[in-house]
Each structure stands twice: as C-alpha cells, then as structure tokens.
N, C-alpha and C positions, 0 to 999 in steps of 0.2 A: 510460442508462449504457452507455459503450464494452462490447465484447464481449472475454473475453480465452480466448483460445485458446492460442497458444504464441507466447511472448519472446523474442529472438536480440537482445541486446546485449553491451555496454561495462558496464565497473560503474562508479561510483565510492565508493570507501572514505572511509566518515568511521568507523572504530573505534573513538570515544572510550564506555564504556559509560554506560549510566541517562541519555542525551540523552532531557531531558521535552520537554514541548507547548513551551511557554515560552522553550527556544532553537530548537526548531523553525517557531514563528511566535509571534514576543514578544508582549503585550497589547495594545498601541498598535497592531497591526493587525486587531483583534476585531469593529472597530465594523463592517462590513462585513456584508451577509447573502450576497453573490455570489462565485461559487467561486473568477471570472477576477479576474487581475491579481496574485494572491498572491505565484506564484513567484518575484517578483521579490523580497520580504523573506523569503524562508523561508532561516532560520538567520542573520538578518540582522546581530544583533549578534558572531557568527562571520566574517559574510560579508565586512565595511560597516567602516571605520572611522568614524571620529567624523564627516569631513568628509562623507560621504559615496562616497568611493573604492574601490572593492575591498584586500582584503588579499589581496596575493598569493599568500602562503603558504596559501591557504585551500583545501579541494580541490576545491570549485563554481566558483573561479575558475582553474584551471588549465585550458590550452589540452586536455588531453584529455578533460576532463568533458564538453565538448560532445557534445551527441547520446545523452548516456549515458541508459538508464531504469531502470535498475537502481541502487539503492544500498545498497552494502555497508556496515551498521551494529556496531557495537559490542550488547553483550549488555542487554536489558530497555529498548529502545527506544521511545518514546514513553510513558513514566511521567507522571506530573503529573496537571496536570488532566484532562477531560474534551472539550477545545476539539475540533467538527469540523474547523476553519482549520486544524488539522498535518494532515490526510491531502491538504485541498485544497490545502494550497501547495504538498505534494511532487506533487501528481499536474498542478498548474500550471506548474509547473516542466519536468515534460516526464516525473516518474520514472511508472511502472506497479508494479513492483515493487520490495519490500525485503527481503534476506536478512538472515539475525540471528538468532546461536542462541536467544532470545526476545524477546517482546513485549512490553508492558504489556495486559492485558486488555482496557481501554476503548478505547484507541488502535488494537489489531486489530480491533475489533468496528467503529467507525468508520471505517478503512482500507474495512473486508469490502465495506461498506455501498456505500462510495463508487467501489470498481472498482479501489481499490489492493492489491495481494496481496503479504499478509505469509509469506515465508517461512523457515521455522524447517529449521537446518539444524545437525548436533551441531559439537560442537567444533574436532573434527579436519578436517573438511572448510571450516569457517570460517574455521581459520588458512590452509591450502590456497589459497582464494580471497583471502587477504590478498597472500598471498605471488605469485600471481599477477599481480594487480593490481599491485606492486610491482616485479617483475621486468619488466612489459611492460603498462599500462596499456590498451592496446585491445584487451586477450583478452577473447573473448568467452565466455558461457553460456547456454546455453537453456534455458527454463523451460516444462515443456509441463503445462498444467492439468487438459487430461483423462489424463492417467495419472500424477500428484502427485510429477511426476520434475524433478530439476535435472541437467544434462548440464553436464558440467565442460569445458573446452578438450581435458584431455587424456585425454576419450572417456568417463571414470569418469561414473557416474549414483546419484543418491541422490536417496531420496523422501521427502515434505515432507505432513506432516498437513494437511488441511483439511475443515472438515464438510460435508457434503453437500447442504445448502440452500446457504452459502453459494458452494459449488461450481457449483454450478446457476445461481444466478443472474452470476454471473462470466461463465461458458459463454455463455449467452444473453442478456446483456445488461441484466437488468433488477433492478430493485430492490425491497424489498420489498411493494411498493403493486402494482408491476408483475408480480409473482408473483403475487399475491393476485387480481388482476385477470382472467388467463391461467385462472383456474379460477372464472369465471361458470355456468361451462355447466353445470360439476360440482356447485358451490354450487345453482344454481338445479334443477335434476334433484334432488340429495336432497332441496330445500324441498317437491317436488312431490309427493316418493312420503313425507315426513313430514310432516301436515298442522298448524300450531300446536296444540298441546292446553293452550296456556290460555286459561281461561273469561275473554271479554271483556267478558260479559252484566252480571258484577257481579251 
C-alpha cells in the first residue's frame, strides 16, 4: 500500500449528497478481483452516456479535473452496499483523498484499508471549499496526515478525525496483514516468556 504523508492538490466537486457504491462503480463491473483498470467506469453511468461518450457536463470530464486527487463530496458518501470496487476505482482513477462532512461507515473502513483517506470536515468549511472550487477550479489544499490538518488556500487550517491504527498504517504504508507482520519479533518474544499451558497429553 502507497505511503501517505501530506497531499497538495486540485479538487474536484461532485456535491451531490447519499452518492452509494452503486453510482460510484455500478455492478456490471464487480466481476473483476484486480484493483487496475477501474477508474475508467467509476461514476460511469454519471460519466458515460449510452453510446459510450463522455457527458460533458459531467465534472470528471471537464478539462480542470485533470491531475485532480482530491475529491470533493456531497454529505454521507459511499452508502449502499459493501463493495471494495468504490475505494478501488476512486483510488484508480488517480483520487488519494475524499473530503465530505461524512461517510458511510463501511465505505470509510474500506477506503482506510485500501490507502484512500476519508476526510470529514464540518459544514462551514465544506461550503468554503465548494465555493472555492467554483470561483477558481485549480485552488489548491493540503492535507497533511501526521498532524490530522487540512490547510485551506487561504492559509485557514482545520483538523480532521482519524484513529490511530488506521493513521499508522496510512503513515507507513501497510496494511492490516502488514501491521501484523511488522510485530513478529514482539509476538514471538512474548510466546517465549509465556509458555503454552494447555495439556496436550490428553
């Protein structure tokens, strides 16, 4: 899993709220077990008209979305089902992080997993970053992970809850196998100084 430290992008705004799994990567592209090649359906029937073509109006297709990794959500984002495929299309697509004054529980917990970072930001500063993006699409903000800060264009900073496992593994890179792994030496030291005490004898 990528390492994340601190973010300096572009956003882009999709506002619309309660966006579930479902228009963030519809079922038809489920069958899949591999992360690559997503991005290209994520939000597709948003995206995509019938023929195939982009909709213009759409804001993945507009010429300043490029480069963006940041995107700016509407409120209780990724509802629905359970599917991993919405953290992997957004994070195939090129995004790293999501602001949004909330989440769906399952949809954070699978973002956490996968290296994408949900952050929850209150109201006032949500409309702020709308209004930005609207006034001048390549303002940037930065997101810095060890100290749970978002830095606004126009210098202001507010910080952003996250737990501390999955803080840690964000920081360094790994995942939960890979945590687990990282503390052998710890595991196998206290097997030594506690020796099994159940009777195998039978």
């Amino acid at each position: 899993m990528q390492t994340f430290t601190q973010l300096t992008s572009h956003m882009v705004a999709i506002s619309t709220e309660n966006i579930d799994t479902d228009q963030i990567i519809p079922a038809q592209f489920l069958k899949t077990i591999s992360k690559q090649g997503l991005g290209k359906n994520l939000f597709f029937h948003w995206r995509y008209n019938e023929d195939g073509t982009p909709k213009t109006d759409f804001p993945l297709n507009q010429p300043e979305a490029a480069g963006a990794a940041i995107l700016l959500a509407g409120d209780n984002f990724g509802c629905g089902s359970s599917r991993e495929h919405a953290p992997w299309s957004l994070m195939d697509y090129g995004f790293r992080a999501i602001i949004s004054t909330s989440f769906a529980d399952i949809f954070r917990n699978n973002a956490l997993k996968n290296g994408l970072l949900p952050v929850i930001v209150d109201e006032a500063t949500h409309r702020q970053l709308l209004s930005l993006v609207a006034e001048d699409p390549e303002t940037q903000v930065t997101i810095d992970l060890e100290s749970q800060t978002l830095k606004l264009s126009d210098g202001r900073s507010v910080t952003f809850p996250i737990d501390a496992f999955s803080k840690t593994c964000l920081l360094e890179g790994i995942d939960q196998l890979g945590y687990l792994l990282k503390q052998r030496d710890h595991v196998a030291a206290y097997e030594a100084a506690h020796p099994a005490r159940v009777n195998t004898t039978g």
